[in-house]
ZARO-757198 format. One line per field, with one value per residue (C-alpha): x, y, z; residue in three letters. Coordinates in steps of 0.1 Angstrom, whole numbers, always signed. Layout:
px	[X, ...];
py	[Y, ...];
pz	[Z, ...];
r	[Ala, ...];
END
This chain:
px	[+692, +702, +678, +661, +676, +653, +650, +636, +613, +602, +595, +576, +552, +542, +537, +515, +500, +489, +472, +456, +445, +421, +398, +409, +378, +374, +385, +422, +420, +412, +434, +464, +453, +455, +489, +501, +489, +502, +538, +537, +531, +562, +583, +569, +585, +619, +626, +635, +656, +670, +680, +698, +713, +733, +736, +749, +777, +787, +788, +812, +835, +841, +847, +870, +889, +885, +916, +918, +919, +886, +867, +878, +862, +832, +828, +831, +807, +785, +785, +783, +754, +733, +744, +729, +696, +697, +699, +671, +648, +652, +654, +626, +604, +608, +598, +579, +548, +542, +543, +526, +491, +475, +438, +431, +450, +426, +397, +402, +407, +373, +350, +370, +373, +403, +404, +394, +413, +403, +414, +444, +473, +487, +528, +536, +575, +590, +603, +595, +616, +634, +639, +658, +677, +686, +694, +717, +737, +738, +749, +776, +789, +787, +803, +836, +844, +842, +866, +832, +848, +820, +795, +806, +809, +771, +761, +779, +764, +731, +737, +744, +710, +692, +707, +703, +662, +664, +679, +654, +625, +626, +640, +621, +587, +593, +579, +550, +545, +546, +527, +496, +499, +497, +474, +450, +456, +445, +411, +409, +419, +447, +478, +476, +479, +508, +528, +530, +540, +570, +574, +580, +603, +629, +643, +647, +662, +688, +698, +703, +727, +749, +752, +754, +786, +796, +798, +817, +845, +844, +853, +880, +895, +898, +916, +937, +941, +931, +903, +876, +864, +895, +888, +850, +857, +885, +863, +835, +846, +833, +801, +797, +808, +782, +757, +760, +767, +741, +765, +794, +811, +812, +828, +855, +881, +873, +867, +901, +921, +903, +912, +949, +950, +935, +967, +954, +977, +975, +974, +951, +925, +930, +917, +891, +872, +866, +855, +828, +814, +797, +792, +789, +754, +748, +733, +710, +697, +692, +668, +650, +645, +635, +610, +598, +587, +573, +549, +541, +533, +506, +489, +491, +509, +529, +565, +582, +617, +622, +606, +629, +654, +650, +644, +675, +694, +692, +687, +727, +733, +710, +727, +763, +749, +728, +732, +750, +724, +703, +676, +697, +691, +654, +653, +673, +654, +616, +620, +625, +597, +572, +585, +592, +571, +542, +542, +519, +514, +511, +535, +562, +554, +558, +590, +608, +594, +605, +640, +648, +636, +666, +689, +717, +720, +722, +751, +769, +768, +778, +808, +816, +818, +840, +870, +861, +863, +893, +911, +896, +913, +943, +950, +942, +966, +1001, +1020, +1036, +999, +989, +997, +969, +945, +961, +972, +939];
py	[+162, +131, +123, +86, +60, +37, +11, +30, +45, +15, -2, +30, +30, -8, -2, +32, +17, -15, +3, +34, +14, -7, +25, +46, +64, +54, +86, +80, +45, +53, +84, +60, +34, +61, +72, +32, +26, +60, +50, +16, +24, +49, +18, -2, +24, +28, -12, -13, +15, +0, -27, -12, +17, -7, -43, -28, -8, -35, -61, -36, -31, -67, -68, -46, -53, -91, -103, -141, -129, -109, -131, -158, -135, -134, -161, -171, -143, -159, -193, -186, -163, -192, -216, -194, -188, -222, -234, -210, -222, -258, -249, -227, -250, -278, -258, -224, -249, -261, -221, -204, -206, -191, -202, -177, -147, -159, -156, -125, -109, -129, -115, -79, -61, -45, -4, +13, +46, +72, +79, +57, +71, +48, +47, +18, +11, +12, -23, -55, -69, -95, -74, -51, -80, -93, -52, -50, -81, -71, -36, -45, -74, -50, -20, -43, -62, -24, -10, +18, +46, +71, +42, +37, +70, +74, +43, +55, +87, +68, +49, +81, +95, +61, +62, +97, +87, +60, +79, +114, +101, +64, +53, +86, +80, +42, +49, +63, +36, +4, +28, +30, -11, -18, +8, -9, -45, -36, -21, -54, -72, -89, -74, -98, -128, -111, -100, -130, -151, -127, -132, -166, -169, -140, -162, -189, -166, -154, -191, -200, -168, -182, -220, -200, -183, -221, -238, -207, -208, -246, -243, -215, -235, -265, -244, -224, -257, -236, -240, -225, -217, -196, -179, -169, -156, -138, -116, -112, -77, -69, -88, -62, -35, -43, -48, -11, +4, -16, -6, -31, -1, +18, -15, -22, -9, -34, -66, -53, -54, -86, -104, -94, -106, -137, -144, -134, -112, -77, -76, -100, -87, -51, -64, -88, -75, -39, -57, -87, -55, -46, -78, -107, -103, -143, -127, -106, -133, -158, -134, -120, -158, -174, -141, -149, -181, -175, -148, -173, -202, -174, -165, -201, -194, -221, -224, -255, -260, -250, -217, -207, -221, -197, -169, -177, -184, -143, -128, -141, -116, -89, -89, -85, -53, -42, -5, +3, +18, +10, -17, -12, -51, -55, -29, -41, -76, -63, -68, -104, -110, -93, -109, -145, -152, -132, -106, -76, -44, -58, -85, -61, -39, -67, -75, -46, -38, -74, -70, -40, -54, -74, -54, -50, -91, -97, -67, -83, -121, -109, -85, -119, -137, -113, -130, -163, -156, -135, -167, -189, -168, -163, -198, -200, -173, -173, -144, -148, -149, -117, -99, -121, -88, -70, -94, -109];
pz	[-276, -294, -322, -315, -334, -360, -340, -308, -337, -352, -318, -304, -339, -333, -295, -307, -335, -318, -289, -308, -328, -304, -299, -330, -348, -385, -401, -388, -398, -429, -432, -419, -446, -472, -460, -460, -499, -511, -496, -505, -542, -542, -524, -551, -576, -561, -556, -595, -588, -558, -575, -604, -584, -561, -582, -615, -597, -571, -601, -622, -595, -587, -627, -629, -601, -606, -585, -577, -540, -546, -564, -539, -511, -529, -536, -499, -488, -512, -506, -467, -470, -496, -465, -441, -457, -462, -433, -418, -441, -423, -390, -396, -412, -385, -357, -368, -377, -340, -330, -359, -365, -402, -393, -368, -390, -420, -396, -379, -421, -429, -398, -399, -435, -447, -435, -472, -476, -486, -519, -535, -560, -586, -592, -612, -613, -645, -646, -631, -605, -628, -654, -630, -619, -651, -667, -636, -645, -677, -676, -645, -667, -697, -683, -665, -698, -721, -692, -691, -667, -679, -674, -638, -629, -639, -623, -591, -589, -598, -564, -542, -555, -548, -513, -510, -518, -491, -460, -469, -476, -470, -438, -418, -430, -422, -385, -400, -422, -397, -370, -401, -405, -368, -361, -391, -377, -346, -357, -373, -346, -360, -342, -305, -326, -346, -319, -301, -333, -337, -298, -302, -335, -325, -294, -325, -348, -321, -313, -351, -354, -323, -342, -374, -358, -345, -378, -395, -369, -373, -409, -401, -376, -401, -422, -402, -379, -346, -320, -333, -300, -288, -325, -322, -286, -301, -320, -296, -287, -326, -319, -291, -307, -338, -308, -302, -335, -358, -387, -401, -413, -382, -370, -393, -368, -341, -366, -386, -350, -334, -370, -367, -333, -343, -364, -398, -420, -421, -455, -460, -429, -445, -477, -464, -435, -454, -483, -465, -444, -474, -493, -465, -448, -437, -407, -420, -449, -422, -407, -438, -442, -409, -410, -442, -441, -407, -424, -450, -428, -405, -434, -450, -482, -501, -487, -507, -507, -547, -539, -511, -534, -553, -528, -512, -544, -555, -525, -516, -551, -536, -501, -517, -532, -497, -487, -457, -440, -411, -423, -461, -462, -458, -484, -514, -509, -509, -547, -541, -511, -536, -572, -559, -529, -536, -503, -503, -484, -451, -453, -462, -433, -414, -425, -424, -385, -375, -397, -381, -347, -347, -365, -343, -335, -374, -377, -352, -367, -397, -389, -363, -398, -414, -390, -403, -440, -435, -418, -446, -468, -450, -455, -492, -497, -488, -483, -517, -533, -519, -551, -571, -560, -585, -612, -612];
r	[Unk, Unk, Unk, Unk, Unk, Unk, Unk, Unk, Unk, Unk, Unk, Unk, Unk, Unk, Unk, Unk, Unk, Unk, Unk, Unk, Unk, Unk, Unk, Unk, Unk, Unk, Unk, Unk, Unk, Unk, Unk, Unk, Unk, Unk, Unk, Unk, Unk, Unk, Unk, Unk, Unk, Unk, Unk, Unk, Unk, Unk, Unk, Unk, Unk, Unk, Unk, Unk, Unk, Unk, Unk, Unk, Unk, Unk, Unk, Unk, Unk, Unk, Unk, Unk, Unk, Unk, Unk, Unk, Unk, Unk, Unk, Unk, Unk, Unk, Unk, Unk, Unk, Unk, Unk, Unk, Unk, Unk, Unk, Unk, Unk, Unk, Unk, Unk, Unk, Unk, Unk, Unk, Unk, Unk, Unk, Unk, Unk, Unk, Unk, Unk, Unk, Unk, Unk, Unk, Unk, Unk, Unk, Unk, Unk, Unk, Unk, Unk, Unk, Unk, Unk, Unk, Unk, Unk, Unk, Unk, Unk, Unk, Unk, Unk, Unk, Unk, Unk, Unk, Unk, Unk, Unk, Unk, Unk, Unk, Unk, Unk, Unk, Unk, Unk, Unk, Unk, Unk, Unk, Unk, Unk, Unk, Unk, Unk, Unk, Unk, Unk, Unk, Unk, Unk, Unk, Unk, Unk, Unk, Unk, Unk, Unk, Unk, Unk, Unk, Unk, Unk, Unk, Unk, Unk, Unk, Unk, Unk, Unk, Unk, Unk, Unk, Unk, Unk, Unk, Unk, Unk, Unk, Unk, Unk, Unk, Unk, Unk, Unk, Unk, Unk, Unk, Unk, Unk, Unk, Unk, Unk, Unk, Unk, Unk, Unk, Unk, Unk, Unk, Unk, Unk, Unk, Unk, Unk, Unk, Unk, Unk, Unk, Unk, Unk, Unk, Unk, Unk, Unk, Unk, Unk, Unk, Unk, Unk, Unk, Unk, Unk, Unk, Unk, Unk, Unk, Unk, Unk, Unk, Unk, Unk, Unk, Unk, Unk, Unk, Unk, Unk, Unk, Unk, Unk, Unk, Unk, Unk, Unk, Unk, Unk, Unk, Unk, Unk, Unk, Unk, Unk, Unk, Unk, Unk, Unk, Unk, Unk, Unk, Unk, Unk, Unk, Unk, Unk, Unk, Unk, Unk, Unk, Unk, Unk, Unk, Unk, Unk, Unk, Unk, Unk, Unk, Unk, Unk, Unk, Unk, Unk, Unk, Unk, Unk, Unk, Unk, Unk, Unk, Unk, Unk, Unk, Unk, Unk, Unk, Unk, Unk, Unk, Unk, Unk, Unk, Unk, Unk, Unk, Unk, Unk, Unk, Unk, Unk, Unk, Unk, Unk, Unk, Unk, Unk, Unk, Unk, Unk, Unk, Unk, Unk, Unk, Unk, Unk, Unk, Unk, Unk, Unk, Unk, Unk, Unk, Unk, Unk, Unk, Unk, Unk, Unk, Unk, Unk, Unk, Unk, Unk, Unk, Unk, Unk, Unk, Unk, Unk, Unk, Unk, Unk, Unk, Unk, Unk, Unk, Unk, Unk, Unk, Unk, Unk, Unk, Unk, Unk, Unk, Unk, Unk, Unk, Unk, Unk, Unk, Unk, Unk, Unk, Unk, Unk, Unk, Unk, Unk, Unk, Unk, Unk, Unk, Unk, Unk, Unk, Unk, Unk, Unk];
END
């Protein structure tokens, strides 16, 4: 039989968890709370890990291969993914306040007390989240300009054992995990208000992906002085496609082909879209955003503009260095959502079940934006410039 995807998983463990959790006995409250803390102090561990094992090699590579036509993609990837977190912060923040609520989430946490485990285990990481972030630039930086093939070849293997940590222990005990968090929050009676606050933000989140997708072919079609319409409909059989895969890699051969036909180079669509499946997640950051400050606003926390600034400022480096793995995204930013805006336990569980809730549509708006940047770039470079990838 075919094993269950994660999101099948993930939905199954909130709809479990939310209703076990109504008449659960205290012992598997507090044996799921005990479960919840002992994980969330080994993800706590690995995020510094996380960090280095995929930021310090992407960083080197883009070094060493520092091409004009590389560093013009990502710099495009960049700039569109800072756009689109940018952009969900204002959207979000005009209408999430009218839906979202934090006064009856702070009361339901004041009448019901949090679920005490039963025993707790401490793993403290061994680096902060900064200083992970700045040792990453550092060493990538470090290890392009010295020409560091050994150092490269360690920080690449480094990466395969951080991934390897992510898709064995990781991503399967993720179920688990946000079954334990619903299951609590519904002994405390928190989960109905919850639910219907993510109810009402994902139809938002969805429509910001489609206008999202709007002004990116509007752009293109300035520069390649097409419809942009005719452009974005020309790729929707890679929106589909990323629909049903949830992967940007398993999609490259429909993006690659629906680019072509679009009337970008070969060489140049060979080059880009392979590349901005890995480093362009606009989709994905407009999401980890919107859900963000949504989570901030229920529970009342500060949201300013300077802090999501911020946020959004290095989680556009974090996403170029994402793992390609289902829910790889949520993962590389949890660093960020606990070291700048302050999330805890809960709030990352949260997170990661409402990420991975809408997984596929943020696949398919980003692989959708590979065709843009590919026809940005298509224009930039003539066919004469091509060779800038290699003479950097």
């Amino acid at each position: 039989m075919k094993r269950p995807g994660l999101l099948t998983l993930i939905f199954v463990s909130i709809v479990a968890g939310s209703l076990i959790g109504l008449v659960s006995p205290e012992w598997l409250s507090r044996l799921m709370a005990t479960f919840n803390g002992v994980f969330s102090q080994f993800l706590g561990f690995m995020i510094p890990l996380i960090i280095i094992g995929f930021v310090t090699p992407a960083i080197a590579e883009i070094g060493v291969r520092a091409g004009k036509l590389l560093v013009v993609t990502a710099l495009l990837a960049y700039g569109t993914t800072l756009l689109a977190g940018l952009f969900s912060y204002a959207t979000a923040s005009l209408t999430f306040p009218s839906l979202i609520s934090h006064l009856s989430v702070a009361s339901m946490q004041s009448e019901h007390p949090e679920t005490a485990p039963y025993f707790s285990v401490g793993i403290p990481p061994v680096m902060t989240v900064m200083t992970a972030l700045v040792a990453s630039f550092v060493l990538g930086l470090g290890t392009a300009f010295v020409k560091g093939g050994t150092l490269r070849e360690a920080f690449g293997e480094f990466r395969a054992i951080v991934e390897m940590t992510i898709r064995t222990a990781i991503i399967p005990l993720l179920p688990v995990y946000i079954f334990g968090i619903f299951l609590c929050m519904a002994a405390q009676g928190e989960v109905g208000t919850i639910v219907s606050c993510f109810a009402k933000i994902i139809g938002i989140i969805f429509a910001m992906h489609i206008l999202l997708l709007l002004f990116q072919y509007m752009i293109a079609g300035l520069f390649a002085r097409k419809n942009p319409l005719k452009m974005l409909w020309n790729m929707m059989p890679a929106y589909f496609t990323a629909l049903g895969t949830q992967s940007s890699a398993a999609t490259i051969p429909v993006t690659l082909k629906q680019t072509i036909s679009m009337g970008v180079r070969e060489d140049i669509a060979g080059f880009v879209v392979p590349l901005c499946a890995t480093i362009h997640l606009s989709g994905s950051t407009l999401k980890i955003v919107a859900c963000a400050l949504a989570l901030m606003i229920m529970h009342g926390h500060n949201h300013d503009m300077g802090l999501f600034f911020h946020f959004i400022a290095m989680l556009g480096i974090t996403m170029i260095a994402a793992p390609g793995i289902p829910g790889g995204a949520i993962m590389a930013s949890i660093g960020l959502l606990q070291g700048i805006l302050g999330f805890d336990e809960q709030q990352i569980a949260l997170m990661i079940a409402l990420y991975i809730a809408m997984d596929s549509f943020g696949t398919a708006c980003n692989v959708t934006g590979d065709g843009a940047i590919a026809a940005i770039v298509n224009r930039l470079f003539p066919e004469r410039c091509v060779t800038c990838v290699n003479k950097g």
